[in-house]
Every structure is written in structure tokens, then in C-alpha cells.
N, C-alpha and C positions, 0 to 999 in steps of 0.2 A: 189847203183842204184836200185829205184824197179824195180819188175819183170813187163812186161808187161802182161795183160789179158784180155781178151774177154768172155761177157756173151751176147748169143740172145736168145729172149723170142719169140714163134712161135707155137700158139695151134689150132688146126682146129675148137675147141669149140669157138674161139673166132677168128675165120678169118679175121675181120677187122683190128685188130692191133698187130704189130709188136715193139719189144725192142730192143734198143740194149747198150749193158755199156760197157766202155773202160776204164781200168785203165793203167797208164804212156804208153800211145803211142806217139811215135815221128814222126810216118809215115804220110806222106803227101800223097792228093788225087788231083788230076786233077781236072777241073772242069765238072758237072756231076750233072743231076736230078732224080728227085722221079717220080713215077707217083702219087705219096700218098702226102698229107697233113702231113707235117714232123717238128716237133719241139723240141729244145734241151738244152741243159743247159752245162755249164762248171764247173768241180766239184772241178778242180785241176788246175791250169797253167793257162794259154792265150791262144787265137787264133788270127789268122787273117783270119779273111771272105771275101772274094767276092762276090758279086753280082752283077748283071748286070754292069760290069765293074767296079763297086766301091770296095775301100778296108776299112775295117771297123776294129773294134778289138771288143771282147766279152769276158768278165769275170765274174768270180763268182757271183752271184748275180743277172744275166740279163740269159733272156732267151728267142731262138731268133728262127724262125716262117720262114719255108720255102714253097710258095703256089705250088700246084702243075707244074711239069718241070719247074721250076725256077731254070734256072743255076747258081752253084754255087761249092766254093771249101772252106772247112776250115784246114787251117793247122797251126801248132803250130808256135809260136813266136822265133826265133832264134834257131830253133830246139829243144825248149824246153820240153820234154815229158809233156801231157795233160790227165787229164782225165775227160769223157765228156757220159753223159745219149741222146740216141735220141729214140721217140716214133714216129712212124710211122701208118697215118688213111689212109682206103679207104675211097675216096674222095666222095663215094656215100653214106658213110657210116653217112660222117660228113654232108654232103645235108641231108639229113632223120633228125639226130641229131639237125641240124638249124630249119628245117620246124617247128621239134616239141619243137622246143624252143621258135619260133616266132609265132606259131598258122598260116603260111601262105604257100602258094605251093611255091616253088622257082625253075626256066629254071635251075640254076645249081646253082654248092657248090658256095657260099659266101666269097673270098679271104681276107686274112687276111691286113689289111693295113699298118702294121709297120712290119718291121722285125726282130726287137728288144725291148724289156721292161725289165725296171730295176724297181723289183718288191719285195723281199725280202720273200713277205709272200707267192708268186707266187710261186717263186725258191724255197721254202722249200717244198710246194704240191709238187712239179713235182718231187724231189727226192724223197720224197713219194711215189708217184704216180710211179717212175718205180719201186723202191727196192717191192712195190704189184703184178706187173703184174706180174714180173719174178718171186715173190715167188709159188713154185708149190705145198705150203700148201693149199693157199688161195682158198679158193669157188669161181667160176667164179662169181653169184652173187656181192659177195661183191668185186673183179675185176670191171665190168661194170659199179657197183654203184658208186666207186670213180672217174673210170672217166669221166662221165658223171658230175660228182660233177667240177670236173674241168677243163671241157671241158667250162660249165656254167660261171665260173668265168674266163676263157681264153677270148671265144669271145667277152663278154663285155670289154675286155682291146683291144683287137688284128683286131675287124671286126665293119666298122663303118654302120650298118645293125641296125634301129630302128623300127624293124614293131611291126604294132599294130593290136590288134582283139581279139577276144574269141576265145578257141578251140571248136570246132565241135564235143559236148561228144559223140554221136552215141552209148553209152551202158550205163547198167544198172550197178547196184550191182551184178545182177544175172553171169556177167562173171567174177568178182571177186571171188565169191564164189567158183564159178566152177574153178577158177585158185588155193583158196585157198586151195578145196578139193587136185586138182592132188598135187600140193606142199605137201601134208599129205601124199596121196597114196604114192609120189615117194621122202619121206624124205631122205633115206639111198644116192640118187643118188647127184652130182654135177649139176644139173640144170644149163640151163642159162636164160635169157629171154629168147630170142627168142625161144627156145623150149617152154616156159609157155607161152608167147604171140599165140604162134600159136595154140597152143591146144584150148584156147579160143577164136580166130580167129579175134587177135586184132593186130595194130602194136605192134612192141614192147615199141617205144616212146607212146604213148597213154596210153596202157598197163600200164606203170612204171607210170607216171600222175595217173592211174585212182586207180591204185593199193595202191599209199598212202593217195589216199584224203579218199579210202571207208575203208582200211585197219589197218591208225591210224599207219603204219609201213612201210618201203619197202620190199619190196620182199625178202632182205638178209638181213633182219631183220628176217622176219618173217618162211625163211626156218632153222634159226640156232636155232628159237625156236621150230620148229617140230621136229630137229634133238636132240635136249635136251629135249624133252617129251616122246620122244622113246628111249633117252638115260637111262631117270629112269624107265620105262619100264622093259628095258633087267636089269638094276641092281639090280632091286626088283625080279626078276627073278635069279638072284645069277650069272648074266654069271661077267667076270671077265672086268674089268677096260678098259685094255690093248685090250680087244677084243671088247668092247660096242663102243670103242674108232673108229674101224676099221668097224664096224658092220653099224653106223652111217654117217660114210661117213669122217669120218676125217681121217688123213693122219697117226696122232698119237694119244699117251694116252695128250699127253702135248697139242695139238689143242684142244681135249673136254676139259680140264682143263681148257684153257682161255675163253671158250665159256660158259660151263657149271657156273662157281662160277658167274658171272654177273644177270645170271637167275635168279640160285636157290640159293645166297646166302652163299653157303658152296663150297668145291669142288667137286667129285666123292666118293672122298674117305671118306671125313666126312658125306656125303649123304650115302654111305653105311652102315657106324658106328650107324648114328644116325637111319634107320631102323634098325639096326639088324641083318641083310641080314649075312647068310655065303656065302663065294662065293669058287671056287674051289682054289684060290690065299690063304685064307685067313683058309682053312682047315687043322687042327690038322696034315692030314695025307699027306699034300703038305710039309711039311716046313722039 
């Protein structure tokens, strides 16, 4: 029998959403709501769902959309242990997200119409999209960036919402720039939007829009290449791998390694090699 486990993702930098993964649980839940926009997947096993008095079944492959206080219960199939991904949005959060996806003001969030989609290439984002959140390697940037990538391809399956219009640009280049400069000033740090949005005194939906059309990149795009321009920086400066790694804002030597060789073609270490560079690792009198 496997072991039962629990993992919840919960960061103040990113206050709107919540994770939670469960592997082989047999425990049943009463029925019971979110005040959040809550959607989830089935990784392992069956359920059975209720809503509003119906009972339903949900399996691998389908994944299934709770609107806010919508009562509901899922519990496993003949007690069969489950395991099951759910991501949980503030519901203002996801209003702001609609607006700036549709170009228009909306009285509230946009409820999703189906409860269920059987979608394959949907279900493989969303595992995706949790095993990132809870990773606490990952940059909040590139966090936000995915899921906003599939929040985009969610509503067009899940909300039957077609508005139309332009957006309302209200800036320049000129706050780009000034977003790009703080992203350079404050390379070494975990930035999020909303910190970069506000500095330039834009939403952050807008922001993230204005930021790729004038930018040619997104935003976590473009902090991982400041953080790799100051990486060679310190290496050319002889500081050690292991510490440029920490110094830049990654977790480890192994996160600059996957960010760094896409840049520059080589890794740290052959970027070392091929300057020249002694560094204190790589001195006669360390070894």
C-alpha cells in the first residue's frame, strides 16, 4: 500500500494562489466551498463528485472547475485511495485577469460554465502548472507567467464570456524602460509583477501586455537574462560558481546551470574555462 502525502504551496509574494497535491488518500470530505475559484485534476484513481445535488465521476484526463461557494464533495470510488492536484484563485484576482484578457470593466468574476473538460493537453499544463507553483526553486516571475499562460487557454474552454474591444494603452515605452531599468537595478532579487508593475505605476495585467509587445520578451524572460549578465560579471571577476549561483538569486549552482547554458551557449563552468578566469575553486592552493 502506498504511503499517504500531502504537499501545500502558500507564499505571501504571491497571495492569490494557493496549491494543494495529495497522493494515495482514501479520506472523504463532507460537502463544503471555496470562497476562491478552485480547479483540479485527478492524478491517480476515481472520484465521485457532487454538486448541486448531482453525482458525477472524474478521471484522469478531465479536469474539473469549481465557481466560487459552490457546494461540493469529492470522494474516492469504493474507497479507493486517490491522488489529486487542486489550485485555488482569489476570485478578485481572477476578475482583474478576465478584464485584462477581454479589454473590458466587468461588475464581477465571470463563472465558469462547465464543471468538467476532458482535455489531454489541458490535463498535462495543469500538472505542469502545479509540480511549478510548488516548486520553491522557481522565480515567481516565471510562476505568474505560466499561469496566466493557462489561465488564457482555461477560460476559453471553461467561460462562455466573448467580449470584444481594444485595450486602452494609457503608456509609453517610457514605463517599460523604467521597468526595464529596476529589473537590472534589482537583478540579484525574486521580483514579482506586481512589485515591477507598481514601481511604474501600471496594473500589473497591462504591465505584462505592454511589457512584451515593447520588450520583444516577458518579463521572466527578461529578469533571467539580467540575472545571467551579472552572472558573467561576478565570474569574470573570479568569485566561485557555487557562490555567483547564490549571489544572483538562484536557489543553486544547478538553477544557473539550466538558465545560464540557453543564453550563453556553454555552461558556467566552460564559460569559465574558455575566459581564463582563476577562481578560488579552481586554485592550485584550494585543491
Amino acid at each position: 500500500m502506498h504511503a499517504y502525502k500531502s504537499e501545500y504551496f502558500k507564499d505571501d509574494a504571491l497571495p492569490y494562489v494557493e496549491v494543494r497535491y495529495v497522493l494515495h488518500s482514501d479520506k472523504h470530505y463532507k460537502p463544503h466551498f471555496h470562497d476562491t475559484f478552485s480547479f483540479g485534476v485527478i492524478e491517480e484513481g476515481e472520484v465521485e463528485f457532487f454538486l448541486n445535488d448531482r453525482a458525477s465521476h472524474l478521471s484522469t484526463g478531465e479536469i474539473i472547475a469549481f465557481n466560487p461557494e459552490a457546494v461540493h464533495a469529492c470522494n474516492p470510488v469504493k474507497d479507493q485511495a486517490r491522488s489529486y492536484h487542486m489550485i485555488y484563485l482569489d476570485v478578485a484576482w481572477c476578475k482583474a485577469f478576465q478584464e485584462s484578457l477581454w479589454h473590458i470593466q466587468l461588475s464581477d468574476f465571470v463563472k465558469v460554465n462547465k464543471t468538467t473538460v476532458a482535455d489531454r493537453g489541458l490535463y498535462r499544463d495543469f500538472l505542469m502548472l502545479s509540480s511549478l507553483l510548488r516548486d520553491r526553486s522557481v522565480l515567481y516571475l516565471e510562476k505568474e507567467e505560466v499561469l496566466r499562460d493557462f489561465l488564457k487557454q482555461f477560460f476559453a474552454r471553461f467561460v462562455s464570456h466573448h467580449a470584444t474591444g481594444e485595450p486602452h494603452e494609457g503608456a509609453s515605452g517610457q514605463e517599460i524602460d523604467r521597468a526595464k531599468q529596476f529589473m537590472k537595478e534589482y537583478a540579484r532579487d525574486n521580483l514579482t509583477v506586481a512589485q515591477i508593475a507598481q514601481h511604474v505605476s501600471l496594473s500589473e495585467y497591462h504591465f505584462m501586455r505592454l511589457f512584451k509587445r515593447h520588450a520583444g520578451m516577458s518579463p521572466h524572460a527578461y529578469l533571467i537574462n539580467q540575472k545571467i549578465n551579472l552572472a558573467k560579471r561576478l565570474l569574470t571577476k573570479g568569485m566561485p560558481i557555487a557562490e555567483v549561483a547564490l549571489e544572483v538569486g538562484f536557489v543553486d549552482q544547478s538553477h544557473l546551470n539550466r538558465h545560464f547554458q540557453p543564453i550563453v551557449a556553454m555552461t558556467p563552468g566552460e564559460f569559465v574555462q574558455a575566459t581564463g578566469i582563476t577562481t578560488d575553486w579552481q586554485s592550485p592552493f584550494h585543491r
